[in-house]
C-alpha positions as CSV (number, residue, x, y, z in Angstrom):
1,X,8.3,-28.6,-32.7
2,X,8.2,-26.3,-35.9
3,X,5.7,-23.4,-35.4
4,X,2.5,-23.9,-38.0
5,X,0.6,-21.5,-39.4
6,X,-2.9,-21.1,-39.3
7,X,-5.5,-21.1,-42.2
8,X,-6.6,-17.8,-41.6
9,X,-2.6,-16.4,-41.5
10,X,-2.4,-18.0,-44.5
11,X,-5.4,-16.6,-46.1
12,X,-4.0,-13.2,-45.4
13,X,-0.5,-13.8,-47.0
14,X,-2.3,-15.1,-50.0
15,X,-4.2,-12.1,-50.6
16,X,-1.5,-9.7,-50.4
17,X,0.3,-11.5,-52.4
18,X,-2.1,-12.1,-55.2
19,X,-3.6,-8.4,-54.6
20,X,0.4,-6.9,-54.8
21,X,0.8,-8.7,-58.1
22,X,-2.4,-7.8,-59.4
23,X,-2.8,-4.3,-58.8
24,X,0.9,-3.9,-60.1
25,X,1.7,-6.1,-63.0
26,X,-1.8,-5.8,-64.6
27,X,-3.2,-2.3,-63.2
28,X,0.5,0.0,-63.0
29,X,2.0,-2.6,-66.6
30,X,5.3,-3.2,-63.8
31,X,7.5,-5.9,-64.6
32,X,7.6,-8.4,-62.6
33,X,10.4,-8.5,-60.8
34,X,9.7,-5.5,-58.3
35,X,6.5,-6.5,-57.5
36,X,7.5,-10.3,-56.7
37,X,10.5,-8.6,-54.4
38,X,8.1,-6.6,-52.9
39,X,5.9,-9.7,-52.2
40,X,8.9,-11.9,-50.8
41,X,10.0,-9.2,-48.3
42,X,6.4,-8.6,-47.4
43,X,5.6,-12.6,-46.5
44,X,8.8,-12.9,-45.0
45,X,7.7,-9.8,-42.4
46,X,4.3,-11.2,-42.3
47,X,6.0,-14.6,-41.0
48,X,8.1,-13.4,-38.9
49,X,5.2,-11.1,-37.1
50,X,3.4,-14.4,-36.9
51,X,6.2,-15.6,-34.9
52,X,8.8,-17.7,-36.9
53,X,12.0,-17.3,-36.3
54,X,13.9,-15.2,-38.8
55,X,16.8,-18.7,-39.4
56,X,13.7,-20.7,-40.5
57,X,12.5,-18.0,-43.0
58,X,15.8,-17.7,-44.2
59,X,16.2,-21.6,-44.7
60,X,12.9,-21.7,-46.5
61,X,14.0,-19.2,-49.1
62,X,17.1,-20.4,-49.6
63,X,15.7,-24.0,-50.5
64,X,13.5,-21.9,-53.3
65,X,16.7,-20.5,-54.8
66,X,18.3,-24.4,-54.6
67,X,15.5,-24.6,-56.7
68,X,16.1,-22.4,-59.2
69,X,19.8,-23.5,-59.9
70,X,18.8,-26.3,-62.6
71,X,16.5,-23.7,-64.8
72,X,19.5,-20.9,-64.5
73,X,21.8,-23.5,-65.9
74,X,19.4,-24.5,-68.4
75,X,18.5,-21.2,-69.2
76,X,22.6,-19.8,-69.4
77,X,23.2,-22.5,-71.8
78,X,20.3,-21.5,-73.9
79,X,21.2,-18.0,-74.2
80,X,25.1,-19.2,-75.5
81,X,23.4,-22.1,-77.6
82,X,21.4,-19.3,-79.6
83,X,24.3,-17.1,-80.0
84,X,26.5,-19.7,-81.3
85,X,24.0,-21.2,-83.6
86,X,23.3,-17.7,-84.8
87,X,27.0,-17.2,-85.4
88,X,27.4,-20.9,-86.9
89,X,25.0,-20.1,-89.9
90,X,22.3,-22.8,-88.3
91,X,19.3,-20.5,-87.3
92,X,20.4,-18.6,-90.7
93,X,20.3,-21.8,-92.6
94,X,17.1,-22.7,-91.3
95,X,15.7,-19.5,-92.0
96,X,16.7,-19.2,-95.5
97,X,15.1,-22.8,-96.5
98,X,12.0,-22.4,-94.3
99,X,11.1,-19.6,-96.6
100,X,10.9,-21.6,-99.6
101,X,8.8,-23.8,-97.9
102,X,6.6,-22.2,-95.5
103,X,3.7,-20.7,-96.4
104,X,2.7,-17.6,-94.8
105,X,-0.7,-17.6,-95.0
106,X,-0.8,-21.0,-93.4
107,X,2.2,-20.2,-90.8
108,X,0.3,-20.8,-87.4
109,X,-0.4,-24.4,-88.4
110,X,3.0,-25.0,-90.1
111,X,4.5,-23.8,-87.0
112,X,2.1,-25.6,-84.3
113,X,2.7,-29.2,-86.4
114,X,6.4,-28.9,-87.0
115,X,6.8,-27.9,-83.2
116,X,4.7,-30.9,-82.0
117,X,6.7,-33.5,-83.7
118,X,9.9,-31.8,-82.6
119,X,8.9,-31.8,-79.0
120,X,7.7,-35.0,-79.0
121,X,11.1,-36.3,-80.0
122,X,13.2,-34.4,-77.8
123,X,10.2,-34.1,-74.6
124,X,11.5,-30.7,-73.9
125,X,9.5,-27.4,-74.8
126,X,12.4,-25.5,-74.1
127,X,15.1,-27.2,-76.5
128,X,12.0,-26.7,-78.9
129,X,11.6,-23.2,-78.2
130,X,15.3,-22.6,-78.5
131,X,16.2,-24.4,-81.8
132,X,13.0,-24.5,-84.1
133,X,11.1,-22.3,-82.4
134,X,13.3,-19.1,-82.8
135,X,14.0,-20.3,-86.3
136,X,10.1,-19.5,-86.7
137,X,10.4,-16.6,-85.3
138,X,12.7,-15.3,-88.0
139,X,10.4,-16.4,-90.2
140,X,7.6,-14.4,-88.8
141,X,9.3,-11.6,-89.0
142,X,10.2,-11.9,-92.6
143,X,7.1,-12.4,-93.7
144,X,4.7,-10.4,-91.9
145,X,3.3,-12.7,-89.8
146,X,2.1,-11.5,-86.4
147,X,4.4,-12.1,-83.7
148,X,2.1,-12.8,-81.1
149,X,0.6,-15.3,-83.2
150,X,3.6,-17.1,-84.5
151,X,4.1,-17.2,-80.4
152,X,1.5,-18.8,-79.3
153,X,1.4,-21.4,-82.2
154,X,5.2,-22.2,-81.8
155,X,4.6,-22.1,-77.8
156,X,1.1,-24.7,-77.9
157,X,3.6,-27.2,-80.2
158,X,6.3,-27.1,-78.0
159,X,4.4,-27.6,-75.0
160,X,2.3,-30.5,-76.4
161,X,5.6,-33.0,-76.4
162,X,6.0,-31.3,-72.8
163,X,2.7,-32.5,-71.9
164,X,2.8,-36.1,-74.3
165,X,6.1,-37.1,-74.6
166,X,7.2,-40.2,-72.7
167,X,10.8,-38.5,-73.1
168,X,9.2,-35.6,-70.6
169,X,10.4,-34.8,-67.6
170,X,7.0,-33.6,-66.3
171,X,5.2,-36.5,-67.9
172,X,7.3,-39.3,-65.4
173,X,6.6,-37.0,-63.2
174,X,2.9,-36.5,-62.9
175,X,2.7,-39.9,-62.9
176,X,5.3,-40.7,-60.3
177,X,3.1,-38.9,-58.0
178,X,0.1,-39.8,-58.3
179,X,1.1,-43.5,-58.5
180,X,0.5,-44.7,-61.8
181,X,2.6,-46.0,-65.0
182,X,3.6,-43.3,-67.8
183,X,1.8,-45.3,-70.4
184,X,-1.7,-45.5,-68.2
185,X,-0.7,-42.1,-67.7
186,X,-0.5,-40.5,-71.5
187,X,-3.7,-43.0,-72.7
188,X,-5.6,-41.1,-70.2
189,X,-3.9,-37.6,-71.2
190,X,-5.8,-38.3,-74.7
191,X,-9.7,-37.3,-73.6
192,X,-8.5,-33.8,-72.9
193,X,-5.5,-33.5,-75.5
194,X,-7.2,-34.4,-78.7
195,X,-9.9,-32.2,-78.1
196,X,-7.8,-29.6,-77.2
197,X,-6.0,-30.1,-80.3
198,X,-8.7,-29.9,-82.9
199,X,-9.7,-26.5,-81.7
200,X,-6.1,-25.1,-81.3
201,X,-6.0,-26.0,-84.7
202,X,-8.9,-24.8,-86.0
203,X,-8.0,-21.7,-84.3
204,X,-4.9,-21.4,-85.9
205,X,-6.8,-21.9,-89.3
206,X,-9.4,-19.2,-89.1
207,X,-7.2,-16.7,-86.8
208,X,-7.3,-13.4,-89.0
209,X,-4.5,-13.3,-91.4
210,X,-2.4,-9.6,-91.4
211,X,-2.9,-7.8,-94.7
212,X,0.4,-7.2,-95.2
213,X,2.3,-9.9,-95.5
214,X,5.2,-9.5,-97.7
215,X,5.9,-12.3,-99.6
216,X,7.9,-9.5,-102.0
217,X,11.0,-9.0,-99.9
218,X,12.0,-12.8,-99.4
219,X,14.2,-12.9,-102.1
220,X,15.9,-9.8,-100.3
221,X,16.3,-11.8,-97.0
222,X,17.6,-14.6,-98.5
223,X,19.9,-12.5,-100.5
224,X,20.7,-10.8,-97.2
225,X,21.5,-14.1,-95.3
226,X,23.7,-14.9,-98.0
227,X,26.1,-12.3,-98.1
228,X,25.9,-12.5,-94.4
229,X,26.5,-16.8,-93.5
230,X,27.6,-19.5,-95.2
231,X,24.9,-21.1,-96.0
232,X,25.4,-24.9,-95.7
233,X,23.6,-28.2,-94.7
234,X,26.2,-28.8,-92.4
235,X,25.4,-26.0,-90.3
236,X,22.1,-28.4,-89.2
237,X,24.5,-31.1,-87.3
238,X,24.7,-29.3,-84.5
239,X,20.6,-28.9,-83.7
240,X,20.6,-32.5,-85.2
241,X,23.4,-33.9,-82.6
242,X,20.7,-32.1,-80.4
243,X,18.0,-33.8,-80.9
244,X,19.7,-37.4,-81.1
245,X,21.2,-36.2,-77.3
246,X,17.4,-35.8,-76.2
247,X,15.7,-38.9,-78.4
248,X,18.8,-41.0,-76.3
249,X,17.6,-39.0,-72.8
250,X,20.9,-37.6,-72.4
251,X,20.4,-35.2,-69.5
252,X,19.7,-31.5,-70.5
253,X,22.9,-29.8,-69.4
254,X,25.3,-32.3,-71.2
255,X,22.9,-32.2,-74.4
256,X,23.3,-28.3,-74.2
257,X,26.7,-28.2,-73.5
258,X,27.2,-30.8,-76.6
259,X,24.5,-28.3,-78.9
260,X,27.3,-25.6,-77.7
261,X,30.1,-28.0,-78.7
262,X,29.3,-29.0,-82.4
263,X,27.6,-25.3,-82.7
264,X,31.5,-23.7,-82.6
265,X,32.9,-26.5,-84.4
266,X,31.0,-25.8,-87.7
267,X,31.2,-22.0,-86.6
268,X,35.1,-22.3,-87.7
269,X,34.4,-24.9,-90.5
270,X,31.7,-23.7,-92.4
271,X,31.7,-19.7,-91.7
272,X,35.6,-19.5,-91.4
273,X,35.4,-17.6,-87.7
274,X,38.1,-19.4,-85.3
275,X,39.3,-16.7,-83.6
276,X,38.4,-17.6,-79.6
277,X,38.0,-14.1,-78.5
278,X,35.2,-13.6,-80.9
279,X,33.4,-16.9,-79.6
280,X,33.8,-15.4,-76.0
281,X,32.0,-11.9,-76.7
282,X,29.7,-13.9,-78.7
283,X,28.5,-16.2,-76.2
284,X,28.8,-13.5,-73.2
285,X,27.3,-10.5,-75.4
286,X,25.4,-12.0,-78.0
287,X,25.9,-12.2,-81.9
288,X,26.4,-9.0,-83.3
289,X,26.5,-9.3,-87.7
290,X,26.9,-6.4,-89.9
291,X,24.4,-7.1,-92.2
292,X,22.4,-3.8,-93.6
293,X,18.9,-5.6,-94.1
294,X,17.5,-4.3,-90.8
295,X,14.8,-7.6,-90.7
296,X,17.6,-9.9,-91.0
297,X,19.9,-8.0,-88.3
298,X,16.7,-8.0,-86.0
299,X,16.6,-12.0,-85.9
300,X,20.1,-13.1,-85.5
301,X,21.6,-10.1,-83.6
302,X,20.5,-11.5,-80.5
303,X,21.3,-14.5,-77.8
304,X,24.2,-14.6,-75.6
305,X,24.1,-15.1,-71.9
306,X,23.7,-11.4,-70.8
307,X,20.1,-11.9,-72.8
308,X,18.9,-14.4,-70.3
309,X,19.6,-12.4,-67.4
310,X,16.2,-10.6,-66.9
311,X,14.6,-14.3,-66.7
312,X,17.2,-15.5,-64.7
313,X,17.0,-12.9,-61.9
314,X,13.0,-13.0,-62.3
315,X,13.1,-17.2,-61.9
316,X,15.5,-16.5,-58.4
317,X,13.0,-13.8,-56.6
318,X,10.1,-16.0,-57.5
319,X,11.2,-19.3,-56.1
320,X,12.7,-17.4,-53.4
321,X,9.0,-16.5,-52.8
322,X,7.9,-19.7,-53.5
323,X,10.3,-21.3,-51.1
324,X,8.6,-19.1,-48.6
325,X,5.6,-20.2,-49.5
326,X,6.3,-24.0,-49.5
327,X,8.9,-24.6,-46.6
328,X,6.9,-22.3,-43.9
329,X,3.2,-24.1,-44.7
330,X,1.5,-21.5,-46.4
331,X,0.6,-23.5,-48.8
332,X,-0.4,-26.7,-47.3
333,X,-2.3,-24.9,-44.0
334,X,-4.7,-22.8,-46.9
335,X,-5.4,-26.2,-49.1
336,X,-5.4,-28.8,-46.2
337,X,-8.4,-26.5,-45.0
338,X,-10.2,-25.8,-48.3
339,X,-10.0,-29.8,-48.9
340,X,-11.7,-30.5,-45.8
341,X,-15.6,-29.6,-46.9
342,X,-15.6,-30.9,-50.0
343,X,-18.0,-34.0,-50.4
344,X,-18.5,-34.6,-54.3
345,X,-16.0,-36.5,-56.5
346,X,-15.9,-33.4,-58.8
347,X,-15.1,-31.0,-56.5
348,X,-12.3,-32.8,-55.9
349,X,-10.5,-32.7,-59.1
350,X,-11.9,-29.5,-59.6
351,X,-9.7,-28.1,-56.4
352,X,-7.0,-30.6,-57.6
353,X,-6.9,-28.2,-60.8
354,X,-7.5,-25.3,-59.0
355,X,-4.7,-25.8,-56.3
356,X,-1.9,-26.9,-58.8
357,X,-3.1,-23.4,-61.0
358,X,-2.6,-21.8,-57.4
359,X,0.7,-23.3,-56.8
360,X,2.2,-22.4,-60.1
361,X,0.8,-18.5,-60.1
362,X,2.2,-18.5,-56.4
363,X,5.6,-19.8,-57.0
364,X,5.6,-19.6,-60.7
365,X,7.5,-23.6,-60.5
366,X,5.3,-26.2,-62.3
367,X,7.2,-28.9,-60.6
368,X,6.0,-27.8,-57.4
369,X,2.3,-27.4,-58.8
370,X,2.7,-30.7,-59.5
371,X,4.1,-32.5,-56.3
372,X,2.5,-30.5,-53.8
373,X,-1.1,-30.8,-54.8
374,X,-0.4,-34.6,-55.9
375,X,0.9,-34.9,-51.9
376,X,-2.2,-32.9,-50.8
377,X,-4.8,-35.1,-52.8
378,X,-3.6,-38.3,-53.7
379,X,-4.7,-40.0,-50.2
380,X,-8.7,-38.5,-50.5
381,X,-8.3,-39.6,-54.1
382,X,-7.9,-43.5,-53.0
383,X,-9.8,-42.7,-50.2
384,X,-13.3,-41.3,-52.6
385,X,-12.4,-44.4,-55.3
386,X,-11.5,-41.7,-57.6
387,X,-9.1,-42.8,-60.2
388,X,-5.4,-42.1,-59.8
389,X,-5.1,-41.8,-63.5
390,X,-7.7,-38.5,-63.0
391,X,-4.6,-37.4,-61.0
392,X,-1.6,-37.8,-62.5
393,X,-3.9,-36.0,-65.8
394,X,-5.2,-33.2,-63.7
395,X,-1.8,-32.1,-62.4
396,X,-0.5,-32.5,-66.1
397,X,-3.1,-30.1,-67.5
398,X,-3.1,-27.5,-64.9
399,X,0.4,-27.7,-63.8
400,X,2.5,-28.7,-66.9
401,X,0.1,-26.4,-69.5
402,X,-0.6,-22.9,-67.2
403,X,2.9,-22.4,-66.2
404,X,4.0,-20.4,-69.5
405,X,0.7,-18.6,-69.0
406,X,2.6,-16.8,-65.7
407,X,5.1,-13.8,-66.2
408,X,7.2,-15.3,-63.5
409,X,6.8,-18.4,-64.2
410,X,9.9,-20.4,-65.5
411,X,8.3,-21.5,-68.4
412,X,7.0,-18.0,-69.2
413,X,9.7,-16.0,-68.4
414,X,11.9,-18.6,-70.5
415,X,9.4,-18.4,-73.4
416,X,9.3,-14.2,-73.6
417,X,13.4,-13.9,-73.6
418,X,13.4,-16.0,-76.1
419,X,11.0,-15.5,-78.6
420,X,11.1,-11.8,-77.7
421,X,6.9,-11.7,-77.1
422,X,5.6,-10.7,-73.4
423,X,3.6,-13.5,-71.6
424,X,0.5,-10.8,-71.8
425,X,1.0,-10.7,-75.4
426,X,1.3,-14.3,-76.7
427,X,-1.0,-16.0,-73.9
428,X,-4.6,-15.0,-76.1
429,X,-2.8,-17.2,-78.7
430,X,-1.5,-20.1,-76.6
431,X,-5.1,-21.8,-76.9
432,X,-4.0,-25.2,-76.5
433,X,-2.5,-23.8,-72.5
434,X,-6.4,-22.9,-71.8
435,X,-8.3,-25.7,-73.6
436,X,-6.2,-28.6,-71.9
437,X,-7.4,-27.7,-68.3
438,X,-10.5,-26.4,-69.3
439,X,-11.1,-30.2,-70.8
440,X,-10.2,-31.3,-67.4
441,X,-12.6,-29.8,-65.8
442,X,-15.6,-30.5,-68.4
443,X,-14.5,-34.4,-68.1
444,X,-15.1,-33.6,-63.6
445,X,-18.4,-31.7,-64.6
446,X,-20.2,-32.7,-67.5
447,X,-22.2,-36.2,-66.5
448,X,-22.1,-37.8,-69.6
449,X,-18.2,-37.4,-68.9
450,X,-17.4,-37.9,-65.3
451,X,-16.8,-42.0,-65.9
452,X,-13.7,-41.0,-67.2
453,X,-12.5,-38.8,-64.0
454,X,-14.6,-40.0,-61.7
455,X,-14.9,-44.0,-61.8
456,X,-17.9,-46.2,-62.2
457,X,-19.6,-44.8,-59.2
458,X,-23.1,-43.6,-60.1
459,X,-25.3,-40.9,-58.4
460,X,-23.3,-38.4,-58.3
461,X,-24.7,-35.4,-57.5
462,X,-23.2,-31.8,-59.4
C-alpha cells in the first residue's frame, strides 16, 4: 500500500513552497525558474524525509513533465508560426492596415472586441494571442500606446473565447467534470461574464490615455513596412486557413503545423524568398529584417523557436513540481482536510474557487485546477443539493481566468514571450482575469444572489 501523507506534512510543504516563491519572485524581482527549481528539489527532499521512496518521487515528476509535452509542442510551433508570418508579410500586412483603421485613443477597446470575436471563433487564447494579438502589439508600439495596456486588453479578449467558446478546450472540460452539458454550462457562465464585461470595458474606456501618442510617424511606419514586405492581401490566407482549421476543431498541432505550411508558401509567392536555408534560421533563430525604422525592426524582428525557450523550460520545472505535488497527495491530503469543517453552501464554492486558484499557483496547469478540485468537490456538491452547474462555473472562473495571472503558469509564461510584457506588468490590466472569479464569489455570498450558486434552499446562513 502507497505511503500517504498527512495534513500537517502537507501544510508544511505548502508553505515553503508558497514562502520560497514569495520572498523570491516578488521580494528579490528573481525569475522564476530558479526559485520553482529550488522548490521542486526542496519538496522532493521533504518527501523523501517523510518517507517515500525516492522511485515514487521520481514517477510523480516525471508524469508532471508528460504533462508538459502538449504545451511545449504548442508553444515550439508558435514561436516558428510568428517567425514565418513575420517573414511572409502577414503580421506586416496586418500592421500596416490596422493603422488606418485603429484609433489610438480608443485602442484598449478596439483591441479587447476584435480579440473576443476572434477567440470565440477559434476557442483558443493562445492562437489569439499569436496571430491578432501580436499584430496589436505592433500597433501599440507604433502609436504610443502603453504596452501594458494593449496587454491586458488583447489578453482579457483572448481569454473570453477561452472561457465562452463551445470550440474551448477548457470549456468541455469544466463541464465534463462536474457532470453537466456545455450549453447548461456557458448559460450559467453568463451571471459572472457579462458583468465582468461591462466593467472591463468601461475600464478600458476611462484607463488614462499616454500623452504622447504619435499619430505623426504612421505614415513613416507604413512607409517603413513597405520598402520592407510585400504588402499583399494574400499574405492574410495563411492566419485565415487558421482560423477555418480551429472554427472546423481541427486539433491544435495539425492547425499550427498547417498556419506554418501556407505561412512559407506565400513567404516565396508574395515576398519572393524561397531559399530553404533562410526558412530554416528563420524558424530556428527568428526573423531578422533590415529595415532602418528602429519601431518597425522592434515588432517583426522577433519569433523563432529559440524565443520560446525561456517559457518552455519555465512550463517543464513547474509541472515537474506540480507532478510532485499531485501524484504524491499533497494536494488532496491538504484540501480533503480543509473540506471536512465546512457546513454552509457558500463556503463550499468559496473553497471550490479558492482550491482551483491554489492548484493553478501551485502547479501553474489550469487543467489540473480544474480536475482536481472538480474530483475533490463534485460528490459534497450532490451531496449539499448545490448545483453542478455552480461547479463546472466556479472551476471556469478560477481555473480557466487566474492561470495567465501566474509567472509560471502556462498561460502566463506563454502570454509574456509573446507579447513581450511580464505577468507583473500586464496583470493590473487584465481586469476581466480578476472580475470573473471575483463575480463567482459575490453570486456564493451576496443573498440576493446565492439562488443562482446555491439552489432553492432557503435559510442559509453567511
Amino acid at each position: 500500500m502507497e505511503r500517504q501523507l498527512s495534513f500537517s506534512k502537507s501544510i508544511m510543504i505548502i508553505v515553503f513552497i508558497l514562502a520560497l516563491l514569495f520572498v523570491s519572485i516578488f521580494l528579490f524581482k528573481s525569475e522564476p525558474h530558479l526559485p520553482l527549481l529550488t522548490a521542486t528539489v526542496g519538496t522532493a527532499t521533504l518527501l523523501r524525509l517523510f518517507g517515500f521512496p525516492w522511485k515514487r518521487i521520481e514517477s510523480a515528476i516525471i508524469q508532471g513533465i508528460q504533462t508538459a509535452i502538449m504545451p511545449i509542442l504548442i508553444l515550439s510551433l508558435i514561436g516558428i508560426l510568428i517567425a514565418v508570418w513575420m517573414m511572409s508579410g502577414t503580421v506586416p500586412t496586418i500592421l500596416y492596415y490596422g493603422l488606418d483603421y485603429i484609433n489610438p485613443h480608443y485602442f484598449a477597446v478596439s483591441a479587447l472586441y476584435v480579440t473576443i470575436i476572434v477567440s470565440m471563433f477559434t476557442g483558443s487564447s493562445f492562437t489569439t494571442v499569436s496571430t491578432v494579438g501580436v499584430a496589436f502589439m505592433g500597433i501599440a508600439l507604433t502609436t504610443g500606446v502603453s504596452p501594458t495596456l494593449a496587454a491586458g486588453a488583447i489578453i482579457c479578449g483572448a481569454c473570453f473565447g477561452d472561457k465562452m467558446s463551445p470550440l474551448s478546450d477548457t470549456t468541455n472540460f469544466a463541464p465534463a467534470v462536474a457532470g453537466i452539458s456545455i450549453f447548461t454550462h456557458i448559460r450559467n457562465m453568463l451571471y459572472t461574464t457579462i458583468p465582468a464585461l461591462i466593467v472591463t470595458t468601461a475600464f478600458f474606456l476611462l484607463a488614462p490615455k499616454s500623452d504622447i501618442i504619435d499619430v505623426s510617424s504612421i505614415e513613416q511606419i507604413k512607409l517603413a513596412l513597405q520598402e520592407g514586405f510585400h504588402i499583399h492581401w494574400l499574405t492574410l490566407l495563411s492566419p485565415l486557413a487558421v482560423i477555418v482549421c480551429s472554427i472546423k476543431r481541427v486539433p491544435i498541432l495539425p492547425t499550427l503545423v498547417i498556419g506554418i505550411v501556407t505561412g512559407l508558401l506565400v513567404t516565396a509567392l508574395v515576398q519572393q524568398q524561397t531559399a530553404i536555408d533562410v526558412w530554416f534560421s528563420v524558424m530556428q533563430s527568428g526573423y531578422k529584417s533590415t529595415i532602418a525604422n528602429e519601431t518597425v525592426a522592434s515588432i517583426v524582428n522577433r519569433g523563432g523557436l529559440q524565443s520560446m525557450m525561456w517559457s518552455i523550460s519555465l512550463i517543464l520545472i513547474a509541472l515537474s513540481l506540480g507532478g510532485l505535488l499531485q501524484h504524491c497527495g499533497v494536494i488532496e491530503s491538504f484540501f480533503r482536510k480543509v473540506i471536512q469543517p465546512l457546513k454552509r453552501k457558500s463556503s463550499i464554492v468559496l473553497m471550490t474557487g479558492v482550491s482551483s486558484i491554489a492548484v493553478n499557483g501551485m502547479t501553474g496547469e489550469q487543467y489540473l485546477s480544474i480536475l482536481l478540485p472538480g474530483q475533490m468537490f463534485k460528490d459534497e456538491y450532490t451531496r449539499r443539493n448545490i448545483p453542478a452547474k455552480t461547479l463546472s462555473r466556479t472551476l471556469e472562473d478560477c481555473g480557466t481566468l487566474v492561470n495567465p495571472l501566474i509567472p509560471w503558469g502556462v498561460s502566463g509564461a506563454f502570454f509574456a514571450a509573446t507579447l513581450g510584457v511580464p505577468v507583473i506588468e500586464y496583470a493590473p490590466y487584465a481586469i476581466f482575469l480578476w472580475l470573473s472569479p471575483l463575480c463567482t464569489f459575490a453570486y456564493a455570498l451576496i443573498p440576493k444572489l446565492q439562488k443562482n450558486s446555491l439552489g432553492n434552499d432557503k435559510g442559509i446562513s453567511l
